[in-house]
N, C-alpha and C positions, 0 to 999 in steps of 0.2 A: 504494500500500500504506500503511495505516496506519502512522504513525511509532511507534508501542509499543502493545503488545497485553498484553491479559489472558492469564493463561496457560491457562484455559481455549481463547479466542481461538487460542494458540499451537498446541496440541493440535490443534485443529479446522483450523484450514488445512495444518499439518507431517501429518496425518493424509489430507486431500485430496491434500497431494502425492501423496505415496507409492502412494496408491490410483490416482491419475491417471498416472502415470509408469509402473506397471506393468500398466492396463490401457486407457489411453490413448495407446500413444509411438506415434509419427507412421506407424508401420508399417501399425499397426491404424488410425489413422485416413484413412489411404489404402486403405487395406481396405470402409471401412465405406461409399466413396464409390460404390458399389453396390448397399449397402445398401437394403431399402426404407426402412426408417426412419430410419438412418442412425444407431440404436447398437438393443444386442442387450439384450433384455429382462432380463436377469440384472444384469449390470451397473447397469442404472437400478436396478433394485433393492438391489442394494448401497452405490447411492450411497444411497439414501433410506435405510438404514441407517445410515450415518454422520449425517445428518440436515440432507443437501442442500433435501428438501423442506419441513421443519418451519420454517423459522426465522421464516416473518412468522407463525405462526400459533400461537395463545395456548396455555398450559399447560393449561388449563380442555377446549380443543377436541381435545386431547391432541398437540401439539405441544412449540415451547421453543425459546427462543436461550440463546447461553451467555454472553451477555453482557445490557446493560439496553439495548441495541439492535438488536433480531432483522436490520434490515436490513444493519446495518454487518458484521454476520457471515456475510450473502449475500454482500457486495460481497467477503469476502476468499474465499469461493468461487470467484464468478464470474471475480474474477482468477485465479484459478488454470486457470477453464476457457479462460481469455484463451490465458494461457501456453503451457497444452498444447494449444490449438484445437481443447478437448475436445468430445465429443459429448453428444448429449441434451439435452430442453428444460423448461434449467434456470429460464429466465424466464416461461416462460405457465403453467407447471406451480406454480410458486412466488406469482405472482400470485392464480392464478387461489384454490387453496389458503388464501391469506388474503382473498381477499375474501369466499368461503363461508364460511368458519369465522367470519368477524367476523359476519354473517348469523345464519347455524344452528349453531354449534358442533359440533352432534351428527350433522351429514348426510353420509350414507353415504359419500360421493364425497369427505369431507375422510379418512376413516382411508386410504381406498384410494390416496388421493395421498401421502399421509404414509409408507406401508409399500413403495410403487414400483410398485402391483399395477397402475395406471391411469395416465394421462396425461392433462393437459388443455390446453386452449389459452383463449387471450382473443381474441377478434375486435372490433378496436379501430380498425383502420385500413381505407382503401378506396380503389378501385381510382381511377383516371385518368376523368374531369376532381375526383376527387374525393378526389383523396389528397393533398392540404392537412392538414397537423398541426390534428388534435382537428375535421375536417371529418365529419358523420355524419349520412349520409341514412337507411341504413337503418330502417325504417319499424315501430316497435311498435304492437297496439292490443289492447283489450283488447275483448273475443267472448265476453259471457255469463260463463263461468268460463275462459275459455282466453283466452290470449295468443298476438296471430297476427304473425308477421316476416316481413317482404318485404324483400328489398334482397342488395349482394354484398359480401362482406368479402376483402381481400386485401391482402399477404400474412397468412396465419394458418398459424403455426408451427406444425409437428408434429397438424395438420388431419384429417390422414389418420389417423393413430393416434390420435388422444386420444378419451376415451368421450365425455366432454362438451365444449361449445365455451361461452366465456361474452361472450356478444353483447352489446357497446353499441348500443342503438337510440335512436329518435328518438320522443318520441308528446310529440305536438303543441310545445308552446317547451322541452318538460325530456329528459334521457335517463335511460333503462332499461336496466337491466341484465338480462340474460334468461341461467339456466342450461340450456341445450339439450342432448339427448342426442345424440350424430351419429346415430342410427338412426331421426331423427326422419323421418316421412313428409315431401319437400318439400325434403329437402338435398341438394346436390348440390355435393360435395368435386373438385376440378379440380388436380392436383400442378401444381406450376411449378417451375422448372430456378432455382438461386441458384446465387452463386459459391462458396459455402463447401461443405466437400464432404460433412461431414453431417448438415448443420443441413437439415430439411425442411419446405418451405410447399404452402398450397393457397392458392385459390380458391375461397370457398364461398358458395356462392348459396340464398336462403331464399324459396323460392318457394311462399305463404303456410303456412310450418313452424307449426303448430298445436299449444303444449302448457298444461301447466297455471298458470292466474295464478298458484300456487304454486310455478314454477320464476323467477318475478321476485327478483332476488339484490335486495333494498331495496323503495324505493316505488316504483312507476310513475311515471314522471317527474321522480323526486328523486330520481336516481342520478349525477345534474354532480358533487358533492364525492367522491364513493368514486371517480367514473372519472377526476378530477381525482390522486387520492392514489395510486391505481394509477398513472395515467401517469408521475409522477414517482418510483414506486418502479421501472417500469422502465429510468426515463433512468437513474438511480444505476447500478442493474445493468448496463446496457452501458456506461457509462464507467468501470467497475471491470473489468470486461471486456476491454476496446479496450485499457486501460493494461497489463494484461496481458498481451497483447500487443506490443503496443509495448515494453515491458520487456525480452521474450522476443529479439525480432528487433534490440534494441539490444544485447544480448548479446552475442548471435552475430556480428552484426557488429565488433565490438570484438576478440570471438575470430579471428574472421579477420583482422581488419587485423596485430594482432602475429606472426601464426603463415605471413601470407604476404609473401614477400619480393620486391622488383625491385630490382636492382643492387646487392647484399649486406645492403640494409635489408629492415627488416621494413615493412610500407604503416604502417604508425600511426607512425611516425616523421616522418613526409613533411607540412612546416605547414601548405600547404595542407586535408589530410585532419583534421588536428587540428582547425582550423577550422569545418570540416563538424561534426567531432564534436561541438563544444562546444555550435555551435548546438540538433543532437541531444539532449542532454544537457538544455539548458535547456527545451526543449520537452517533454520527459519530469519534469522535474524537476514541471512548472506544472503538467504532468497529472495525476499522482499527486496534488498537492497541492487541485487541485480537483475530482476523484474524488473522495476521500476527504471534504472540505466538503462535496460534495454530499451524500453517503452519510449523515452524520452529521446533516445536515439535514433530511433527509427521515426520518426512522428515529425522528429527535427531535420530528417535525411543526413545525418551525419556522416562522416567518413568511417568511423569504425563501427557503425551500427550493423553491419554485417558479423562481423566479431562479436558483438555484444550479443545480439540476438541468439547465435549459437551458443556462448558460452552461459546464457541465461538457462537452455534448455539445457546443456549438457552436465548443470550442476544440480540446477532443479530437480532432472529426469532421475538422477543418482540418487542425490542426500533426499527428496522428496520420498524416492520410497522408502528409506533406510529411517528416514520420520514417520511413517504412515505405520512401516509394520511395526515399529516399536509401540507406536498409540492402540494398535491389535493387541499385542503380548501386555501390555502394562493393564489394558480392562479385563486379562484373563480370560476366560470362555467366551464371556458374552461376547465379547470384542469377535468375534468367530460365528455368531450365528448372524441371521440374513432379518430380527425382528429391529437388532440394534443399529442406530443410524449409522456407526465407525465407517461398515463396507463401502456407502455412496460415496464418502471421500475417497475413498481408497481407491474404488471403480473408477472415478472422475480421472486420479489422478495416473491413472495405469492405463489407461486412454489416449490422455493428452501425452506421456512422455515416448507414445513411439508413432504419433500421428503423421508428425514431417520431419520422421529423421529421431533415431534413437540417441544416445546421451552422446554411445561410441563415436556415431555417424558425424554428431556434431564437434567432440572432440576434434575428431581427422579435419573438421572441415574448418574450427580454429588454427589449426598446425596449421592449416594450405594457406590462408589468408597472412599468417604469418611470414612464413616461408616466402609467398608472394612478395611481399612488403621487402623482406629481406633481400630480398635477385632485383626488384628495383632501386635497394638507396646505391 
C-alpha cells in the first residue's frame, strides 16, 4: 500500500472497501465458485461505476485517474481485490481498455468497458512447450484487407465472457496486436479449472480467425513496445494484488495467535512464534515497498520500471508464498480446511505469482535487463 495518498486516492480505495466488503465477503465469494463467470453482471457494473475500469484510460477517451498516475490508482484497487479475493476481471479488462483507447479513443468497445456493459481479455501468454515469459508463436498475417490468426493462447482470463479478446501475435520478427471479437468465425474458447474460485480462464484457439486489418490495435508488426508497456502494467497489478493478500492473511493470523491460547497463554506470546512472525513481517514489509516502486514506475514510464516490475513479482511470487503457508501452519488444522477464509488468500495469491511469468522467469528476466545495461555503458 502506498505510504500516503491523495485524498482523492483516499476516497477511491475507502470507497472500494466498503463496496467490496458488502458485496464481496467470503460468503459470496464461495458462492460464486459455481458460478459461470465467477461474478454477476451487476456488480461489475457497479464496480465500473466507481471507476475500476477507467483508470489507465485518458480523459479525452472518456475515462480519468484521480491522481497524475492512472496506474498507481489501479494498484490500490487491485489490492483491495487482493484482500477480499474479490471477483471479476479487473486486469484484462483494464489493460485491454487502455491499450484501445490509447489506439482509437473513440471505439465502441472502450465506452462499453468503461460503463461495465462488456468485458475483455488480452491473450498474451501460451500454452506448454510455449509458455516461457513474452514467448509468442501465435501466427498474424495480413490477407488482402483482413488479418488472419493461427495459433493457441492460454491461460486467457474471463475468455468465455469477454466480447472481445486482444491477441499478441507474431508476423514475421515484430508483434501484432489484433482486437478480435469472440464470435469470430474460427474460435474456439476451451474453460480450464484454476485454483482461485472465481477468477475464470480458457483456452483459445485461432484456427485461421479472419477479420478486419482495421481491428490491428497499432502497426502490424510494431506492436513489441505497447505489449512491452502492457506487460508491465500487468506485473504492477498482480503484485499490488498478491500484497493484498498477503496483508489480508497476515492479519488474520496475528488475530488468531493472541485470541488463541495453550496452557493459559495466548500463541503470540510463545518466542518461538514471535520469530516466525517477525520474519513475516519483514517479508510483507519488502512487498509492499516494492509493489508500490513498481506501481509508481510503470505508471511514470520510467527507465527501470521494466526491472522493477519483474523484480516486484519475483520477490513477491517467493517470500508471498513462504508468508501465506506459514499463516496455514500457525492456525493449525483449521488453516487446512476449505470453511476457513486463510485458503482465498492463499488461492489469490498462487494464481497471480505464475500468471505472467513465474518468480524464476522473472528473476532471468532481471539478470537480462541487467546484463543488457551492462554491454551498453
Amino acid at each position: 500500500m502506498q505510504p500516503s495518498l491523495e485524498p482523492d486516492q483516499q476516497l477511491l480505495l475507502s470507497t472500494t472497501a466498503k463496496f467490496l466488503d458488502e458485496f464481496a465477503p467470503p460468503a459470496e465469494v464461495r458462492r460464486l465458485r459455481d458460478h459461470d463467470a465467477g461474478f454477476e453482471p451487476d456488480y461489475w457494473r457497479r464496480g465500473a461505476e466507481l471507476g475500476w475500469t477507467s483508470l489507465l484510460v485518458s480523459e479525452d477517451a472518456g475515462g480519468g485517474s484521480v491522481s497524475d498516475n492512472g496506474l498507481v490508482d489501479l494498484a490500490l484497487i487491485a489490492h483491495e481485490f487482493g484482500t477480499h479475493a474479490a471477483p471479476g476481471p479487473l486486469l484484462p479488462t483494464s489493460i485491454v481498455a487502455g491499450a484501445v483507447s490509447r489506439h482509437d479513443p473513440g471505439h465502441e468497445l472502450v465506452g462499453a468497458l468503461l460503463c461495465g456493459d462488456a468485458v475483455a481479455s488480452w491473450a498474451f501468454t501460451e500454452p506448454v512447450p510455449n509458455d516461457a515469459l513474452g514467448t509468442v508463436t501465435v501466427q498474424a498475417r495480413v490477407d488482402g484487407g483482413d488479418i488472419v490468426l493461427r495459433g493457441t493462447k492460454r491461460p486467457v482470463e474471463s475468455a468465455v465472457q469477454a466480447s472481445h479478446i486482444l491477441v499478441v501475435a507474431a508476423t514475421g520478427s515484430g508483434l501484432t496486436q489484433v482486437l478480435v471479437p469472440t464470435d469470430a468465425v474460427g474460435i474456439e474458447r476451451r474453460s480450464m479449472k484454476t485454483v482461485d474460485l472465481t477468477r475464470r480462464f480458457a483456452s483459445v484457439t485461432f484456427d485461421d480467425v479472419r477479420v478486419p486489418v482495421t481491428a490491428v490495435i497499432g502497426e502490424v508488426g510494431g506492436a513489441a513496445p505497447a505489449v512491452e508497456e502492457q506487460l508491465q502494467q500487468a506485473l504492477a497489478i498482480l503484485a499490488a494484488e498478491s500484497v493484498g493478500a498477503m496483508q489480508h492473511a497476515f492479519d488474520m493470523t496475528i488475530e488468531w495467535a493472541f485470541n488463541r491460547y495453550s496452557f493459559g497463554r495466548s500463541l503470540a506470546s510463545y518466542q518461538a512464534l514471535k520469530h516466525r512472525f517477525a520474519d513475516m513481517k519483514t517479508w510483507l514489509e519488502a512487498s509492499h515497498a516494492i509493489a508500490d516502486s513498481a506501481a509508481q514506475a510503470v505508471g511514470a514510464k520510467s527507465p527501470d520500471a521494466a526491472k522493477l516490475a519483474s523484480a516486484a513479482l519475483a520477490y513477491i511470487g517467493h517470500y508471498g508464498s513462504e508468508l501465506l503457508q506459514d499463516c496455514v501452519q500457525l492456525h493449525g488444522g483449521i488453516g487446512v480446511t476449505f470453511e476457513h477464509d486463510l485458503h482465498l488468500m492463499l488461492r489469490r495469491h498462487t494464481l497471480d505469482r505464475t500468471l505472467y511469468g513465474t518468480p524464476a522467469e522473472h528473476r532471468r528476466r532481471v539478470a537480462g535487463i541487467d546484463q543488457k545495461g551492462r554491454n551498453a555503458a
